[in-house]
Each structure stands twice: as C-alpha cells, then as structure tokens.
PAKOL-21985 format. One record per residue (C-alpha): x, y, z negated; residue in one letter. Coordinates in nm, 4 decimals. Each point is the difference from the previous one (the first is absolute). Layout:
N
<atom u="X" v="Y" w="Z" resn="a"/>
...
! end
This chain:
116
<atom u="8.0743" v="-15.0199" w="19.9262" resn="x"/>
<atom u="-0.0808" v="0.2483" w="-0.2484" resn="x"/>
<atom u="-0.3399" v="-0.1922" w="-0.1089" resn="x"/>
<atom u="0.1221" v="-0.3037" w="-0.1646" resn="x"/>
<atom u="0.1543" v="0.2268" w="-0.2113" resn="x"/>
<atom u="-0.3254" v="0.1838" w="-0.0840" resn="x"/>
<atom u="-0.1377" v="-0.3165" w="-0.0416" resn="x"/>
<atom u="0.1859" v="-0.1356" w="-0.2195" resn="x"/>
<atom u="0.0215" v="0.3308" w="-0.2224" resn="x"/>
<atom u="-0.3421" v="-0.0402" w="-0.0702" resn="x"/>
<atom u="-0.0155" v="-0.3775" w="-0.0602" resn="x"/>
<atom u="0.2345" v="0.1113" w="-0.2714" resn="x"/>
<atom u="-0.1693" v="0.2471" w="-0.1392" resn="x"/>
<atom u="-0.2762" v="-0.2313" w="0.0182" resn="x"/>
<atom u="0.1531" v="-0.2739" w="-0.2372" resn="x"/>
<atom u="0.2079" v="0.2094" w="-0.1996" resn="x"/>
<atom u="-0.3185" v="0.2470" w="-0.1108" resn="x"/>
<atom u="-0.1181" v="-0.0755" w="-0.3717" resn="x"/>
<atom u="-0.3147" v="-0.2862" w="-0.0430" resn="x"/>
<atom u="-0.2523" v="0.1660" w="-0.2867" resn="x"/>
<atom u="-0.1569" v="-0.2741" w="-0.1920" resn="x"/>
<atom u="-0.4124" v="0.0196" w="-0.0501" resn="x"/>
<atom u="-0.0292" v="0.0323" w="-0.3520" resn="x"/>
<atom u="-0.3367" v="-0.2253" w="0.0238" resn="x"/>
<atom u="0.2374" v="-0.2821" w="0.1211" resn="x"/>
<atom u="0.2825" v="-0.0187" w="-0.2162" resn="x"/>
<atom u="0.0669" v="-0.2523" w="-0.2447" resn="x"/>
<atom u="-0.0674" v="0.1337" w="-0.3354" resn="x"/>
<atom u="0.2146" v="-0.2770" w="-0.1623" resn="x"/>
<atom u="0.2895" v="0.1406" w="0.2321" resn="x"/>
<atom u="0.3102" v="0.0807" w="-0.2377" resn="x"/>
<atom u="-0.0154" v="0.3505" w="-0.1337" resn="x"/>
<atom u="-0.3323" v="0.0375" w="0.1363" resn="x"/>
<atom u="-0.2175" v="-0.0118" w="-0.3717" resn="x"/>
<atom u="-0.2080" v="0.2496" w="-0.0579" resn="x"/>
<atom u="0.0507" v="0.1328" w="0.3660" resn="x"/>
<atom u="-0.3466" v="-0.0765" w="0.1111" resn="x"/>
<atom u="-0.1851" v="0.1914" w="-0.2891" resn="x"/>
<atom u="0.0174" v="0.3334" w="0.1217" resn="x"/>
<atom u="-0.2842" v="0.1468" w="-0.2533" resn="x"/>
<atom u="0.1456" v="0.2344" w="-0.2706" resn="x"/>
<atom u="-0.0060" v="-0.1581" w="-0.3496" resn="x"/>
<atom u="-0.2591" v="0.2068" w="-0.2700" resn="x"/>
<atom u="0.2399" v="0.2583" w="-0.1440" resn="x"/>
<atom u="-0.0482" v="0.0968" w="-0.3825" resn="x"/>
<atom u="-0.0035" v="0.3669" w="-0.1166" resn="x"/>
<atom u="-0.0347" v="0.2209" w="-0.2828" resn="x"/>
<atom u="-0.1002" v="0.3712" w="-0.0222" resn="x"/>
<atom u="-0.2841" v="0.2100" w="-0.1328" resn="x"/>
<atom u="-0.3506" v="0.0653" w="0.1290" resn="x"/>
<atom u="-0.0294" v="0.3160" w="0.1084" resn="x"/>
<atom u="-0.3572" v="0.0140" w="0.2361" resn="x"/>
<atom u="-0.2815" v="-0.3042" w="0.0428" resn="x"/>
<atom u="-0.2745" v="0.0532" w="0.2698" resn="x"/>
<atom u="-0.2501" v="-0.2712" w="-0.0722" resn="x"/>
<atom u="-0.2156" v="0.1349" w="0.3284" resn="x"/>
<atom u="0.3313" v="-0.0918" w="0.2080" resn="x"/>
<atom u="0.1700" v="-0.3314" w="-0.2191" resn="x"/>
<atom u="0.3041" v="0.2031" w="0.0225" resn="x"/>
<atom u="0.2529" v="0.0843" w="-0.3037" resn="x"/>
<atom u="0.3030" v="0.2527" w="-0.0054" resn="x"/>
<atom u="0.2780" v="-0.0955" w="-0.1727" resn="x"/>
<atom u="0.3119" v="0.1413" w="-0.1213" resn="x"/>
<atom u="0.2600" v="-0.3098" w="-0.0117" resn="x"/>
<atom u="0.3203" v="-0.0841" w="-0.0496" resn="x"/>
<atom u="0.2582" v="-0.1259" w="0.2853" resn="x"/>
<atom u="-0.0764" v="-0.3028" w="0.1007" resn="x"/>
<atom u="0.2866" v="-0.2188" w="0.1198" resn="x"/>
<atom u="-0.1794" v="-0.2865" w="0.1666" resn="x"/>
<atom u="-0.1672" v="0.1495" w="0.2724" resn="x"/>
<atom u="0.2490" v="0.2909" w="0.0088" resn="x"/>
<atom u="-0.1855" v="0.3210" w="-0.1467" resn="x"/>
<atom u="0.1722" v="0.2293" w="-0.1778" resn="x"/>
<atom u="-0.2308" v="0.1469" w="-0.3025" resn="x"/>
<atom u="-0.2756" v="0.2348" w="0.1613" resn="x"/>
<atom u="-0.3733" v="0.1016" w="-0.0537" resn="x"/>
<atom u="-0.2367" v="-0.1631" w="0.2641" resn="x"/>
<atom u="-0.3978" v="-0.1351" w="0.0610" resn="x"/>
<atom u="-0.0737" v="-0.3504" w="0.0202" resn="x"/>
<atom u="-0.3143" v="-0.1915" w="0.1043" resn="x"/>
<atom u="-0.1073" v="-0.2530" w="-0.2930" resn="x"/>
<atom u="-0.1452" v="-0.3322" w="0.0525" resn="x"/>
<atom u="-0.1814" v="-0.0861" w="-0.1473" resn="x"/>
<atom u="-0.1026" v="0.3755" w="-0.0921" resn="x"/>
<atom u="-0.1384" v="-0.1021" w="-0.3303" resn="x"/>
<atom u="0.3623" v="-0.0137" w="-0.1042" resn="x"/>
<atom u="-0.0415" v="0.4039" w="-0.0591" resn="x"/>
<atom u="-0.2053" v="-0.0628" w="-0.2348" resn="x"/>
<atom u="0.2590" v="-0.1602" w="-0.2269" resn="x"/>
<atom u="0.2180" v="0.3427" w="-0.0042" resn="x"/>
<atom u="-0.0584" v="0.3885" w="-0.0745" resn="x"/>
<atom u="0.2272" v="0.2819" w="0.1442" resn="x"/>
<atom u="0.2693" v="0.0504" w="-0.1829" resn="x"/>
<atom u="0.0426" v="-0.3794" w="-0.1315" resn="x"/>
<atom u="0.3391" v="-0.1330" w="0.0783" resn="x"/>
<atom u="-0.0525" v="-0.3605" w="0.2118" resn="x"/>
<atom u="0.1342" v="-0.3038" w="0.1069" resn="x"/>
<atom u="-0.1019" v="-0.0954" w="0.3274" resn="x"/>
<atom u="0.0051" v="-0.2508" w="0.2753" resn="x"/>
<atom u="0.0047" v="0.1308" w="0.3940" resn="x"/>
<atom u="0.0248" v="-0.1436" w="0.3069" resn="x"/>
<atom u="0.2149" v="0.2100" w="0.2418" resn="x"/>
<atom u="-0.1285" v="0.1361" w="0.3339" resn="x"/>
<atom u="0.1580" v="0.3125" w="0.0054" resn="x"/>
<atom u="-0.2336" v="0.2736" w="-0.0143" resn="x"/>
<atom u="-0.3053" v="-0.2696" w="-0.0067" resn="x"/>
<atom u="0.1474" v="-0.1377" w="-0.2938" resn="x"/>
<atom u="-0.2382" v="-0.1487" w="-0.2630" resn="x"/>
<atom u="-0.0066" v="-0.0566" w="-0.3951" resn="x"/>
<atom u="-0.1189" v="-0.3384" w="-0.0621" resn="x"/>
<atom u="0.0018" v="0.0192" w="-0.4109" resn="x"/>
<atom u="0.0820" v="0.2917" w="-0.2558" resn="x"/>
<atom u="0.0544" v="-0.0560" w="-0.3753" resn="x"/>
<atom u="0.0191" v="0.2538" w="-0.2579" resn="x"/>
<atom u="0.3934" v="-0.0223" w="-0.0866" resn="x"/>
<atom u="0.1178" v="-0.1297" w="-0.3328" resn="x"/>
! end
C-alpha cells in the first residue's frame, strides 16, 4: 500500500519541478525580453593618464578614473591595444580619452585620444 504513495510523491515532484527555457529558443520579441539576447558587454569609455606603453607587447597602463558602466571603480591597470598603433597616438604622462571593450583582466583599448 505504501507505493502508490511513493509513486505519486514523485509524479509530483515531477510536474511541480521548475522548466528552464533554452535561451537559443526563446522568442526575442517575447515582452520584456529586449535586449535579453545580447549578452556582449557594450564598449565602455574612460579617462585617465598614461603612465607605461610597451610597443614590443601592444599593451598600455593606465591610471583612470571610475568607470560606472562596466562597474570599475578608478584604478591603475594594463590593457592590450588593437590596433597597437593606437600607442603611438599618446606619450606617458598624457591624460586620455579612451574607448575599451571589457573582458575583465583581457580587457582591450580600442581608441585613445589626447584629452581636451
């Protein structure tokens, strides 16, 4: 007597347990779903001062403000540039504009502008 019960325990749990969607098959056009789909971070803008450039590497260190968009608060930190001949626009010690996508640590600068 005591298996129906059992049985019928787990066909509950069965039907009662939480259906995830695939991402890949939902309907962007789904209410409240815009934007949902895109999960690549937006280019964040920045600006700080140049304090190394290693043309061997294509990387630039930079001392820059907080940056809201992606979250930073204002640090110092190396970034890969691509192209790399954006290092040539810049000297240490220039204060900069600059464009980067975010990655994290693998974060790159994608343009740099003397600031005005």
């Amino acid at each position: 007597m005591k298996k129906p019960c059992i049985t019928l325990a787990i066909a509950a749990a069965l039907f009662t347990a939480p259906v995830f969607a695939n991402p890949q098959q939902m309907d962007p056009n789904m209410p409240g779903m815009s934007g949902m789909h895109d999960t690549k971070p937006a280019d964040a803008q920045g600006t700080g001062t140049v304090k190394a450039i290693d043309t061997a590497k294509g990387t630039i260190t930079l001392q820059h403000e907080a940056i809201a968009a992606v979250g930073w608060p204002a640090m110092t930190m190396t970034f890969k540039a691509d192209p790399p001949a954006l290092l040539q626009k810049v000297k240490v010690g220039d204060k900069v504009q600059f464009t980067l996508h975010p990655a994290g640590m693998a974060s790159t600068v994608t343009s740099i502008t003397p600031a005005q």
